[in-house]
N, CA, C and O of each residue as an XYZ file, in Angstrom:
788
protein
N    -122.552    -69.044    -11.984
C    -121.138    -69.435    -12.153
C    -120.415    -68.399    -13.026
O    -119.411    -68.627    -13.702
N    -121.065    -67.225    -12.917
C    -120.662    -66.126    -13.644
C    -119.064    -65.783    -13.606
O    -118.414    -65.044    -14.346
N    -118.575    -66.731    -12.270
C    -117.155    -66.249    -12.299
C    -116.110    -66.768    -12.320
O    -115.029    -66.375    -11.881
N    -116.634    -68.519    -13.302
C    -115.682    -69.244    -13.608
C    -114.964    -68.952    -14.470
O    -113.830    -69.374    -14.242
N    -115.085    -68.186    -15.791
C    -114.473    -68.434    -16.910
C    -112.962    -67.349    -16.356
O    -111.951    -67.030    -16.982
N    -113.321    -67.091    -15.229
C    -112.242    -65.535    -14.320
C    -111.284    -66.462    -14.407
O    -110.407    -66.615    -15.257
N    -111.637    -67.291    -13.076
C    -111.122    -67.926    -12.140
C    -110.385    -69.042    -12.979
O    -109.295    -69.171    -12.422
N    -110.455    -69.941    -14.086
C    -110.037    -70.985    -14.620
C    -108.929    -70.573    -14.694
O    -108.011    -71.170    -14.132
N    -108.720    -69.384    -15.446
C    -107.313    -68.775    -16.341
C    -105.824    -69.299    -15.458
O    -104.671    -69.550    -15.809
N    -106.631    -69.302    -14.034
C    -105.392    -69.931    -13.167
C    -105.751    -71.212    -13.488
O    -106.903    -71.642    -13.425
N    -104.424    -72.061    -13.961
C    -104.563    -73.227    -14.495
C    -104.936    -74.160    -12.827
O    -105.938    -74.856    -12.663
N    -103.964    -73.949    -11.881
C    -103.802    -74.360    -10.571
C    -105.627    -74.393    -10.059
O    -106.423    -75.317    -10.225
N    -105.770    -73.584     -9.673
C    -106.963    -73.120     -9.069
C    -108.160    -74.008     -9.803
O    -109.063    -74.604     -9.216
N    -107.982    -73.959    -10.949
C    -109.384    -74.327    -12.112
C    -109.321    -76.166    -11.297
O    -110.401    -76.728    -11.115
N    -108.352    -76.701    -11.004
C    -107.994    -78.043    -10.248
C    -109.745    -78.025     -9.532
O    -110.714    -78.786     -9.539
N    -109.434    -76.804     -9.020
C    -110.534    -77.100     -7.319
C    -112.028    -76.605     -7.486
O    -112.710    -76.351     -6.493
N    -112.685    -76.432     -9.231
C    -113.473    -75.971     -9.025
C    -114.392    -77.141     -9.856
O    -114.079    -77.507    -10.989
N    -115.133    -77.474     -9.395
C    -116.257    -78.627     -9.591
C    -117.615    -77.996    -10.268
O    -117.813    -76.814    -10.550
N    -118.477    -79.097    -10.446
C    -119.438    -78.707    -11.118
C    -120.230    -77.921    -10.133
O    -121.141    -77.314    -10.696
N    -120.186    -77.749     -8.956
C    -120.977    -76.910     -7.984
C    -120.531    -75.205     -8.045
O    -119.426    -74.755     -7.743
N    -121.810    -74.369     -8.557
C    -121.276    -73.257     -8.591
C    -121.857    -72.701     -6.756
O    -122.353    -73.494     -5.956
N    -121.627    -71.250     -6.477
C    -122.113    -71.030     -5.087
C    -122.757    -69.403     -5.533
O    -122.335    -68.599     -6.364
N    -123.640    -69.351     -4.837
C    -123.952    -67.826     -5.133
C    -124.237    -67.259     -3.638
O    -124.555    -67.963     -2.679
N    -124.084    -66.023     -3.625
C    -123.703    -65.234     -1.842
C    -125.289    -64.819     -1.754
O    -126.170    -64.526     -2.562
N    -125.201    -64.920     -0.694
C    -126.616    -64.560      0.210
C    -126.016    -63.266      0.792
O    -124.818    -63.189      1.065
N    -126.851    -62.288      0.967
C    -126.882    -60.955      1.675
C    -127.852    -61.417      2.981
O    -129.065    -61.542      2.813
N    -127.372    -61.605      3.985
C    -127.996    -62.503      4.869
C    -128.490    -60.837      5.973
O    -127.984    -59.721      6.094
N    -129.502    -61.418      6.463
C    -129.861    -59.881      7.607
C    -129.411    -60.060      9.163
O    -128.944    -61.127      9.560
N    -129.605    -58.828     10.088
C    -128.818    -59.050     11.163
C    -127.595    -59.433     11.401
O    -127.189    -60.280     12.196
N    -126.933    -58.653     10.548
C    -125.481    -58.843     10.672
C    -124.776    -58.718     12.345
O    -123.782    -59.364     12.677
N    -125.580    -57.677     13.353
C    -125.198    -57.676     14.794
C    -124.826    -59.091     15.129
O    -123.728    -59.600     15.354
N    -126.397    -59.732     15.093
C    -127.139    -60.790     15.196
C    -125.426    -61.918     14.774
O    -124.651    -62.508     15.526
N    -125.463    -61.775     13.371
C    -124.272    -62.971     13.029
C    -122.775    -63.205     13.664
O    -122.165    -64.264     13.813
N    -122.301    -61.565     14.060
C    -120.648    -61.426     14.731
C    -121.172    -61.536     15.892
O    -120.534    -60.760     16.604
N    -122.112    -62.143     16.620
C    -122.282    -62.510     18.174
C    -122.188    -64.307     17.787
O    -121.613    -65.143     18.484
N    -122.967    -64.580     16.416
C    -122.846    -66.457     16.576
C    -121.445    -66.646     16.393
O    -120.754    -67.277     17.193
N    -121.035    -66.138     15.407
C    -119.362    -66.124     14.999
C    -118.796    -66.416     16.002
O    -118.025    -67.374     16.051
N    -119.132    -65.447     17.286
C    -118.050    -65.457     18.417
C    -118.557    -66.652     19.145
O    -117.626    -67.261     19.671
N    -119.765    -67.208     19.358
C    -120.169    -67.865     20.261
C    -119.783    -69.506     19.472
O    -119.744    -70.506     20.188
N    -119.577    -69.582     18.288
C    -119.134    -70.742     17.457
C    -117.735    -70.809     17.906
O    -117.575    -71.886     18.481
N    -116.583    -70.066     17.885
C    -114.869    -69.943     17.524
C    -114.832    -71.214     18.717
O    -115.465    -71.380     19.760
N    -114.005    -71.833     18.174
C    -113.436    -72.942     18.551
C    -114.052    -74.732     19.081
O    -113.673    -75.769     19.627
N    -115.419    -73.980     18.332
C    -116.326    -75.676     18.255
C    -116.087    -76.363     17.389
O    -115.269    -76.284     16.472
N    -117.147    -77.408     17.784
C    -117.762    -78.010     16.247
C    -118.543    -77.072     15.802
O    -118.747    -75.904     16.131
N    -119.111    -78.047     14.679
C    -120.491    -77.262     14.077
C    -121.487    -77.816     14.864
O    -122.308    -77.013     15.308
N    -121.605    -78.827     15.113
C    -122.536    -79.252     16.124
C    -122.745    -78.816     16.942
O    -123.820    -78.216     16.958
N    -121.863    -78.791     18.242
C    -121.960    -78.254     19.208
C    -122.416    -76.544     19.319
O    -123.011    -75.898     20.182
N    -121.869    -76.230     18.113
C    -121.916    -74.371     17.862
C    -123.490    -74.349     17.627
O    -124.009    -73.402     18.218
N    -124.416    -75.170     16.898
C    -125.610    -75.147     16.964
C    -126.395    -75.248     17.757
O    -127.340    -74.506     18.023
N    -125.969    -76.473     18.344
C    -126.972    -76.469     19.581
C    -126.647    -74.815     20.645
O    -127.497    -73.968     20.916
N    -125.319    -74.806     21.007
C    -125.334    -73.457     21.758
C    -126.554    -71.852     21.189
O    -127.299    -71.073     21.783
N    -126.129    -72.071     19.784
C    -126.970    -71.308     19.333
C    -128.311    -71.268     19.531
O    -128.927    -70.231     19.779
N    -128.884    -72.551     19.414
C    -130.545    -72.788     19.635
C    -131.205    -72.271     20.890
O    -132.279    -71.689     21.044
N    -129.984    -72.753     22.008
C    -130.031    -72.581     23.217
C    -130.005    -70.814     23.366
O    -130.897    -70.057     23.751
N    -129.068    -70.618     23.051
C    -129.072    -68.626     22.822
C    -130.890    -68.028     22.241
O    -131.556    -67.182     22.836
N    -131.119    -68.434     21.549
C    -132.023    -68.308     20.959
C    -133.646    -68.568     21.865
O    -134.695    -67.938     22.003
N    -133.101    -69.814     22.308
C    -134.270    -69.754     23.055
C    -135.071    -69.019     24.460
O    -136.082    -69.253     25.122
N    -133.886    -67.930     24.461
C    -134.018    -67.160     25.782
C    -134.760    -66.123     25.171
O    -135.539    -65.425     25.820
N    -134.503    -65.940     23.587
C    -135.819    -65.044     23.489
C    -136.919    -65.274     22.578
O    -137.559    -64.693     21.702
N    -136.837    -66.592     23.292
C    -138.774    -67.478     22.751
C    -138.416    -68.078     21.336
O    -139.258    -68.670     20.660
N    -137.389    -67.928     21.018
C    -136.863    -68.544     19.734
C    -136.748    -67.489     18.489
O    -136.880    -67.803     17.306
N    -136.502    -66.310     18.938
C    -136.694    -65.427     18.097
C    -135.543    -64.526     18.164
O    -135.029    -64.318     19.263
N    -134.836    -63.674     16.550
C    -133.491    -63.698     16.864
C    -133.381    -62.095     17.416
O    -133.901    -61.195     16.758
N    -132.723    -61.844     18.569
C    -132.671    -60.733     19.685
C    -131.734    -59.383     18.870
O    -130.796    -59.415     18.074
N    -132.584    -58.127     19.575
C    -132.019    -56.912     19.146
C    -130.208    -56.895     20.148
O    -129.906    -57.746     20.984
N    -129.427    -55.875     19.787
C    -128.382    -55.692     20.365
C    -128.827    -55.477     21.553
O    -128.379    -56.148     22.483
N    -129.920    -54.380     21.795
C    -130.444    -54.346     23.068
C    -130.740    -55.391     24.076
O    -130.385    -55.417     25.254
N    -131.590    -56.417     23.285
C    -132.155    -57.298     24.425
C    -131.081    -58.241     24.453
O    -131.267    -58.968     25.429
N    -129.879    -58.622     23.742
C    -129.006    -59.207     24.553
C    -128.056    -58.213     25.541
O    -127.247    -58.687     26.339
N    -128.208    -57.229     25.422
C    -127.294    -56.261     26.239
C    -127.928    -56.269     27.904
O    -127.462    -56.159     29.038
N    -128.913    -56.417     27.436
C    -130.103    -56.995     28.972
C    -129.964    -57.843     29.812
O    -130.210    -58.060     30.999
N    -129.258    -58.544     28.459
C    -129.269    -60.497     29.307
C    -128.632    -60.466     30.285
O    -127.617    -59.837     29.986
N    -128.553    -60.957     31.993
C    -128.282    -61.265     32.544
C    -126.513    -62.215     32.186
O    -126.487    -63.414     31.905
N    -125.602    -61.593     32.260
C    -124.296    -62.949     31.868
C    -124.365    -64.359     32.492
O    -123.605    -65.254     32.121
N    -125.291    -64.529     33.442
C    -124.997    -65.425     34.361
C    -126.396    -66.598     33.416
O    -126.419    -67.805     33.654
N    -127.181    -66.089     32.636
C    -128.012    -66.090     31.520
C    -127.342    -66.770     30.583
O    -127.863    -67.694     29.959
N    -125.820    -66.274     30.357
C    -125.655    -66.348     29.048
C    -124.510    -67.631     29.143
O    -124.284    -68.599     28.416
N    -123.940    -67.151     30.359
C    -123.269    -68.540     30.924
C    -123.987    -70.142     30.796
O    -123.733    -71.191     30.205
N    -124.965    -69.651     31.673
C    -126.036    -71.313     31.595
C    -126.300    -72.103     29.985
O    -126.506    -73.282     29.698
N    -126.197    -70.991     29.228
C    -126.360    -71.813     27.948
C    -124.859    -72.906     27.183
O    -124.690    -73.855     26.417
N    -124.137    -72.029     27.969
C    -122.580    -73.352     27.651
C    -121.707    -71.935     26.990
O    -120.700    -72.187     26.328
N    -122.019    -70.807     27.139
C    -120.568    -69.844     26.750
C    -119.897    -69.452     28.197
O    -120.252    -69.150     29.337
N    -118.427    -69.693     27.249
C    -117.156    -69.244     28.744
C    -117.092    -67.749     28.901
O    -116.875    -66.927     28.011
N    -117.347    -67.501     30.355
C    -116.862    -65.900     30.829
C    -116.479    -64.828     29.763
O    -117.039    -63.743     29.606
N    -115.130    -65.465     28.864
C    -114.513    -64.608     27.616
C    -115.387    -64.669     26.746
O    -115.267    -63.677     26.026
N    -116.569    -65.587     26.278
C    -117.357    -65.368     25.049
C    -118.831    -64.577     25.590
O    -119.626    -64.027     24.828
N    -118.954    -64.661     26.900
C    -120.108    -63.568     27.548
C    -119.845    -62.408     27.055
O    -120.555    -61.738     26.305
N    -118.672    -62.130     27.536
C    -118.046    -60.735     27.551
C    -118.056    -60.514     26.323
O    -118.713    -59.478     26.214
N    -117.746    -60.831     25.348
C    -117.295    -60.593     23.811
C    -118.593    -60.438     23.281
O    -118.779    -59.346     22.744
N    -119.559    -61.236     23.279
C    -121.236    -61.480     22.780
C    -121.887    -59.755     23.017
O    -122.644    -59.130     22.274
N    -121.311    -59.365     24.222
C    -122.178    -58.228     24.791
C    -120.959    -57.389     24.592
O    -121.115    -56.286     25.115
N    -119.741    -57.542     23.986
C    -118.810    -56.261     23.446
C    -120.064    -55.711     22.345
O    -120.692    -54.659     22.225
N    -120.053    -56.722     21.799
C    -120.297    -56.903     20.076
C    -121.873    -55.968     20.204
O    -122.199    -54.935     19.620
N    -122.580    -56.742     21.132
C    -124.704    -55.527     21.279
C    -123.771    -54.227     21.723
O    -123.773    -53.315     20.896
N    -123.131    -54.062     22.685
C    -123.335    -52.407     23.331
C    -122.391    -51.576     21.974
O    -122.739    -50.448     21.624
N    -121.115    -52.334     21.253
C    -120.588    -51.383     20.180
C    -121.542    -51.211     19.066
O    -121.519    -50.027     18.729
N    -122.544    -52.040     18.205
C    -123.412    -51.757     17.727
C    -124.519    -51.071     18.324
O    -125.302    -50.695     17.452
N    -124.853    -50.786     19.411
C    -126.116    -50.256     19.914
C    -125.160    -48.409     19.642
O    -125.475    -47.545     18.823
N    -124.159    -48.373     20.529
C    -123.390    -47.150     20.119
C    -123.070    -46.424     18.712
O    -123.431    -45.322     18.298
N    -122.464    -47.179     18.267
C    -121.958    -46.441     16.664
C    -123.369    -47.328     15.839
O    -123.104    -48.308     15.143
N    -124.390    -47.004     15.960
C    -125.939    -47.340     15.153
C    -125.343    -48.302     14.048
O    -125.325    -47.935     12.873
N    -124.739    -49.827     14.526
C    -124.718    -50.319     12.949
C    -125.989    -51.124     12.989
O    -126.536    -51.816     13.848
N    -126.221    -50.831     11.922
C    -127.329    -51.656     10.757
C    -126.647    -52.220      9.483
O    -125.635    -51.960      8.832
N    -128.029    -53.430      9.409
C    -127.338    -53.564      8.298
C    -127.317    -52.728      6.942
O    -126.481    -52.968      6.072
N    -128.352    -51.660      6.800
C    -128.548    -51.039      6.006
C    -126.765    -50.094      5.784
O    -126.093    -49.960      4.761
N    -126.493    -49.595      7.248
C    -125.484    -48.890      7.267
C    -124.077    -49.582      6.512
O    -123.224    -48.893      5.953
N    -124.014    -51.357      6.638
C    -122.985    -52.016      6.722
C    -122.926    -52.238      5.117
O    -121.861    -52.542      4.580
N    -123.870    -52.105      4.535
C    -124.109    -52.451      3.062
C    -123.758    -51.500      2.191
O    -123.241    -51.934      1.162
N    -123.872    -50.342      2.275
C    -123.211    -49.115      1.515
C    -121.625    -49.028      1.739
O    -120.948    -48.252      1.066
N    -120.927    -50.066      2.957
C    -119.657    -49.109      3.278
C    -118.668    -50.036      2.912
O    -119.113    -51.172      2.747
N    -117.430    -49.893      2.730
C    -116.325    -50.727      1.473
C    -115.760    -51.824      2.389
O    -115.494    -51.664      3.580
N    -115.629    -52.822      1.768
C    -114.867    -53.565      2.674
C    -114.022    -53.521      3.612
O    -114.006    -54.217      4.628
N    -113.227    -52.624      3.266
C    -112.093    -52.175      4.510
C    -112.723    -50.758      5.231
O    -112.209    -50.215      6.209
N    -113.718    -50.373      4.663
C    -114.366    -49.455      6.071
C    -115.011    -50.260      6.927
O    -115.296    -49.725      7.999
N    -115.375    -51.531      6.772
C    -116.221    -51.702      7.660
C    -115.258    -53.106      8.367
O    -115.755    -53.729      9.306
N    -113.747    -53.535      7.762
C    -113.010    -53.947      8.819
C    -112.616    -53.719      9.602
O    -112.473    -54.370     10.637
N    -112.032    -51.741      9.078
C    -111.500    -50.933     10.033
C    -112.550    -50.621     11.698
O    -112.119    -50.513     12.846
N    -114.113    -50.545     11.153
C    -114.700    -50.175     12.261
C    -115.173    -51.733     12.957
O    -115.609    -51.629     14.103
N    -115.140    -52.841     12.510
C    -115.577    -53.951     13.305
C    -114.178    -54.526     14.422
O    -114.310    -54.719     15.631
N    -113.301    -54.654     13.884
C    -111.833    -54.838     14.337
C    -111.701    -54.429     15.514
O    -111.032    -55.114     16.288
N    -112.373    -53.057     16.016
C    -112.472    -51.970     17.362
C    -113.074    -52.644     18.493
O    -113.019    -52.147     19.618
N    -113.901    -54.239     18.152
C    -114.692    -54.144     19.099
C    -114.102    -55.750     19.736
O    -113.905    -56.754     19.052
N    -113.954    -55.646     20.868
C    -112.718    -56.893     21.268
C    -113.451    -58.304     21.040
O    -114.608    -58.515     21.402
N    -112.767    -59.087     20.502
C    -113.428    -60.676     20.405
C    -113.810    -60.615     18.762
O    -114.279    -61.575     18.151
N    -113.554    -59.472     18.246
C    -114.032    -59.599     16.852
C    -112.190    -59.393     16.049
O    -111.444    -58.417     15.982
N    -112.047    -60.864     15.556
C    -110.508    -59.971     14.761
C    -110.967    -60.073     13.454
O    -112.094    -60.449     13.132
N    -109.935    -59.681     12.596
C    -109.655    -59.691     11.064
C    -110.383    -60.648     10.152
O    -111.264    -60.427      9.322
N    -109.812    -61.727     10.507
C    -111.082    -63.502     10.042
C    -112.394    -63.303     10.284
O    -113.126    -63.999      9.581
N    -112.728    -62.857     10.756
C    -114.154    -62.689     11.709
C    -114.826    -61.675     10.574
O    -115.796    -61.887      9.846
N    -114.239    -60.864     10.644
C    -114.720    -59.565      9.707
C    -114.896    -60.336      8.044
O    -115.655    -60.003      7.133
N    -114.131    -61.184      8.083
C    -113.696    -61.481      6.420
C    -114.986    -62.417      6.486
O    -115.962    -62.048      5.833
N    -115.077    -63.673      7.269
C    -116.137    -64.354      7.048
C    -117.504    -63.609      7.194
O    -118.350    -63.860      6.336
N    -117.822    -62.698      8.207
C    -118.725    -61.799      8.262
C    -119.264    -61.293      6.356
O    -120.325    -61.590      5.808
N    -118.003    -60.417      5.716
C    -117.855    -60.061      4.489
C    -118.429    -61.062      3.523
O    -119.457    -60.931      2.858
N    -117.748    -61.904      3.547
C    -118.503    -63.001      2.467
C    -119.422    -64.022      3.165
O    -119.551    -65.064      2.522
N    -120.002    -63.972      4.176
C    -121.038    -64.904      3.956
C    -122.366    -64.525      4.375
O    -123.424    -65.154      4.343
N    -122.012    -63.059      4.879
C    -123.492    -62.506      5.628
C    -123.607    -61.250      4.721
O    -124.722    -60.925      4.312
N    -122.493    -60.522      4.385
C    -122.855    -59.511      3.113
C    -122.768    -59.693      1.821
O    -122.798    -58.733      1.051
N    -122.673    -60.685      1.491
C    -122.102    -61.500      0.060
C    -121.599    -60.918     -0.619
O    -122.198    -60.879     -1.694
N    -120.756    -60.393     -0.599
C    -119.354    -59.732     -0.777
C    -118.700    -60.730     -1.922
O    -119.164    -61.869     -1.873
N    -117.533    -60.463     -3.118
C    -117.662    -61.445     -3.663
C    -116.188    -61.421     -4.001
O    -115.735    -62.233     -4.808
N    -115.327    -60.401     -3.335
C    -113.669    -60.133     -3.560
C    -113.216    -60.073     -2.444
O    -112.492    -59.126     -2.135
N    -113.545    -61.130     -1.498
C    -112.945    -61.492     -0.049
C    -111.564    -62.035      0.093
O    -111.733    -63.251      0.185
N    -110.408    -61.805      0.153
C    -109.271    -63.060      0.378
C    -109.112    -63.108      1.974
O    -108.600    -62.145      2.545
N    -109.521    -64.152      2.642
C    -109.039    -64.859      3.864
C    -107.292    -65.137      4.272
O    -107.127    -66.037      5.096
N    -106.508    -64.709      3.958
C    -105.193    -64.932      4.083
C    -105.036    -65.268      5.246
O    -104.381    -66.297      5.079
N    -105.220    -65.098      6.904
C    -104.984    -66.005      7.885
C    -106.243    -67.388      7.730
O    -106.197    -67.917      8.841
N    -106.685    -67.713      7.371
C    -107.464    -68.780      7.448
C    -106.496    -69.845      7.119
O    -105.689    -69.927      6.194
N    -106.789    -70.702      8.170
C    -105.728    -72.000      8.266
C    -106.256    -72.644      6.997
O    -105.415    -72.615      6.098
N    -107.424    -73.227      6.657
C    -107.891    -73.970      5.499
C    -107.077    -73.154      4.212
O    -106.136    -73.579      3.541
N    -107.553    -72.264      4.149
C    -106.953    -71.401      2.720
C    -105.189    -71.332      3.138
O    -104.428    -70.942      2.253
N    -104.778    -71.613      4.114
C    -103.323    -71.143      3.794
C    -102.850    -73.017      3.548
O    -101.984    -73.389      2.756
N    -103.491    -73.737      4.246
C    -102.973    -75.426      3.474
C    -103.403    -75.443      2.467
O    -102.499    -75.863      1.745
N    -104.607    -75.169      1.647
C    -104.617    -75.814      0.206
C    -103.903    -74.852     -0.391
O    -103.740    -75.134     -1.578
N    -103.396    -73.818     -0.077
C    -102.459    -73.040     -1.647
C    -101.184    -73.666     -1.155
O    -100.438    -73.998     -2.077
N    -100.788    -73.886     -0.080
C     -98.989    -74.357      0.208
C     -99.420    -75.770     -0.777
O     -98.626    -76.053     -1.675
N    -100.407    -76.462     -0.642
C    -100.304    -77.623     -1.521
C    -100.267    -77.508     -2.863
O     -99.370    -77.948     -3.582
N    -101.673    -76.652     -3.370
C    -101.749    -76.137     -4.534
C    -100.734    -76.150     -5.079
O    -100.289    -76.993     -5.858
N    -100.183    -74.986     -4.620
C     -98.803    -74.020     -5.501
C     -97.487    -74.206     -5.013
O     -96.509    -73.521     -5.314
N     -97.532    -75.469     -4.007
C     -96.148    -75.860     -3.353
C     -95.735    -74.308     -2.842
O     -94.979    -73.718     -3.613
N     -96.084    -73.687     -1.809
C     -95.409    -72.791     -1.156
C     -94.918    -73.170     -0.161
O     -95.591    -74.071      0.341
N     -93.917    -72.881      0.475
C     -93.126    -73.262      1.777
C     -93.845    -72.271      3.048
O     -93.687    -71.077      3.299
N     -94.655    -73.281      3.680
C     -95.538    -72.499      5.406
C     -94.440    -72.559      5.852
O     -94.927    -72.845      6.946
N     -92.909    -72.562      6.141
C     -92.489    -72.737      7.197
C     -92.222    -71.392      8.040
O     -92.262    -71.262      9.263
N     -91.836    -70.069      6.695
C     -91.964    -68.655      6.824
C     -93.144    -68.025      6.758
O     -93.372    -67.530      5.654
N     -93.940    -67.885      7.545
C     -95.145    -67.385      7.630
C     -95.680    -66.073      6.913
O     -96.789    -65.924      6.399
N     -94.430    -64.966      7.011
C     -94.422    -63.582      6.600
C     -94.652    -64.018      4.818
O     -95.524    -63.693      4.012
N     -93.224    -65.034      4.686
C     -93.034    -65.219      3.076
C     -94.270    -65.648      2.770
O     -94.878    -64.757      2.175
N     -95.219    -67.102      2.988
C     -96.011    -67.119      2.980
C     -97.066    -66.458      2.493
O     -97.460    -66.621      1.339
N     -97.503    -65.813      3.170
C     -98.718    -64.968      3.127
C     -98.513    -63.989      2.428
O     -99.386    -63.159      2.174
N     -97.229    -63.931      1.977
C     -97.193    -62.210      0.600
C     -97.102    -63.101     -0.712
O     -97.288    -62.443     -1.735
N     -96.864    -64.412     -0.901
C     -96.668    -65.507     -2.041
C     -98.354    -65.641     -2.068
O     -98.744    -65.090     -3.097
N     -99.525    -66.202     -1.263
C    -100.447    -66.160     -1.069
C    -101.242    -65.039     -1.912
O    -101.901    -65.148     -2.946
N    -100.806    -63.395     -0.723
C    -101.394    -62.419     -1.785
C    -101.553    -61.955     -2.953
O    -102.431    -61.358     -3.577
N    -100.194    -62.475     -3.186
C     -99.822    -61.878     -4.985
C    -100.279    -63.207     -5.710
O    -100.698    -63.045     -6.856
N    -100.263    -64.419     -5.246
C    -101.349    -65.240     -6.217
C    -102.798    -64.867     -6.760
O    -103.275    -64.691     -7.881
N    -103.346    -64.821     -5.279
C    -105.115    -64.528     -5.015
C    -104.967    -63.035     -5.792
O    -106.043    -62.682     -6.273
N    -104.241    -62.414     -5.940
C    -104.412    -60.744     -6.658
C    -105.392    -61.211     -7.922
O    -106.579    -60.977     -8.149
N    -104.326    -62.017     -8.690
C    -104.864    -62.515    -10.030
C    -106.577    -63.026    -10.007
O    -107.183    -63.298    -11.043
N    -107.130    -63.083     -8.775
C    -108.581    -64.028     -9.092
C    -109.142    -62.726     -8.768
O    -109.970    -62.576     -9.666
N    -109.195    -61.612     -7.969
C    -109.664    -60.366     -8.347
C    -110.735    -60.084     -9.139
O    -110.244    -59.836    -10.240
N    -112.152    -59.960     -9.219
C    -112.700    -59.553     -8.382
C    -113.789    -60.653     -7.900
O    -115.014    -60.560     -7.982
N    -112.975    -61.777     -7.347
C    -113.839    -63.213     -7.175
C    -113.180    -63.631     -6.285
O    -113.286    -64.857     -6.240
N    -112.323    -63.108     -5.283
C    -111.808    -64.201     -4.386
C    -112.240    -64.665     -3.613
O    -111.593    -65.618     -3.177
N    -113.557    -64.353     -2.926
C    -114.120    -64.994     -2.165
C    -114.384    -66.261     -2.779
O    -113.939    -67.243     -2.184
N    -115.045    -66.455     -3.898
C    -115.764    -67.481     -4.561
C    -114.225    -68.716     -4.800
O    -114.274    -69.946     -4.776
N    -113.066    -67.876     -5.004
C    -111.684    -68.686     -5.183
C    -111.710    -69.204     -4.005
O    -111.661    -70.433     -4.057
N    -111.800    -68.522     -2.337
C    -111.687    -69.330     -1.470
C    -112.791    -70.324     -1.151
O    -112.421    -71.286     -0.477
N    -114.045    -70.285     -1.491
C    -115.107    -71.394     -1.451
C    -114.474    -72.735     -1.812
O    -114.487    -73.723     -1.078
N    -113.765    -72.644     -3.353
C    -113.343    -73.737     -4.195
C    -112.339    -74.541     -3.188
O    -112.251    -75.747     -2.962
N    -111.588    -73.382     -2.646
C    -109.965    -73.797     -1.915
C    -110.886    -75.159     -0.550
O    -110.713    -76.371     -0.427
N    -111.640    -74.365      0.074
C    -112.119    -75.117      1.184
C    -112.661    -76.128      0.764
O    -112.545    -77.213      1.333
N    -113.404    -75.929     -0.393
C    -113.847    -77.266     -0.086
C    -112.937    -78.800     -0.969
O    -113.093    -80.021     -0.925
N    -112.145    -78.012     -1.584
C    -111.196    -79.003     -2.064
C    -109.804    -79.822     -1.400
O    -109.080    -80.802     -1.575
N    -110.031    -78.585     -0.474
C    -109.099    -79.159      0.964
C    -109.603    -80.349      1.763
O    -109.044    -81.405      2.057
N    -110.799    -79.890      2.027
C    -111.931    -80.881      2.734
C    -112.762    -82.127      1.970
O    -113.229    -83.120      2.528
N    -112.817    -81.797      0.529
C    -112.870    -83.164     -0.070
C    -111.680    -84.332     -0.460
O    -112.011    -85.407     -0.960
């Protein structure tokens, strides 16, 4: 909880932070994670699991190189419950990593915004994608989510900002989250789950 005594100073914010501290996992197979990402967008969690298991089990239950999903048959990847657009996107995501060699070794040395700038390139992967990628698979720990629907309702509540201007919004947003610097990821943990409790 090394990064409460940061984070309190915002009187607002200190509201949403409970006795639960969180600490980031540097999680491996990052390829591996911006293919579940994509194959999750617009489920449940439930449902996003089971699809996953099902993904998984095409290669004996074991989690697949960029290559061997680049192999997969789409008509493969279909049967497990992904639509045409998330085939396509799953196997953007193996052949641009099989090309520009990312590893995770590679992804871990390079700055946050180098490695938005180069994930962003590959279609089905946007901005959010990259950010959750950032903090929850590289544990990254100065993430701000600014399109994330969750994080943009609890600060309009928080801090009474007016969503109705989206642009205004989201620059009222930035220049708040500036102040939690170099913890915003851990600021948006608090936000979500205080939204959701």
């Amino acid at each position: 909880m090394h990064y409460v005594p940061h984070l309190v100073k915002d009187k607002r914010l200190a509201k949403t932070i409970g006795e639960e501290g969180h600490t980031l996992a540097l999680r491996n197979n990052i390829p591996l994670r911006m293919m579940a990402s994509i194959m999750s967008q617009q489920l449940s969690t439930r449902v996003a699991d089971v699809i996953y298991k099902r993904f998984l089990d095409l290669y004996k239950g074991k989690e697949p190189t960029p290559r061997q999903v680049l192999a997969t048959a789409p008509e493969k990847l279909r049967a497990i419950g992904l639509s045409n657009a998330k085939v396509g996107y799953v196997q953007n995501v193996a052949a641009f990593c099989i090309e520009h060699r990312i590893t995770d070794r590679k992804l871990q040395v390079m700055t946050n915004e180098a490695i938005t700038d180069l994930l962003v390139q590959i279609k089905g992967i946007g901005k959010w994608s990259v950010e959750m990628l950032l903090m929850f698979s590289l544990g990254r720990e100065d993430v701000f989510a600014v399109d994330d629907l969750g994080i943009q309702q609890a600060m309009c509540k928080l801090y009474k900002i007016d969503a109705s201007n989206k642009k205004a919004m989201k620059e009222k947003m930035l220049k708040i989250s500036a102040k939690w610097s170099p913890y915003r990821t851990y600021a948006c943990i608090h936000l979500w789950k205080w939204k959701d409790g």
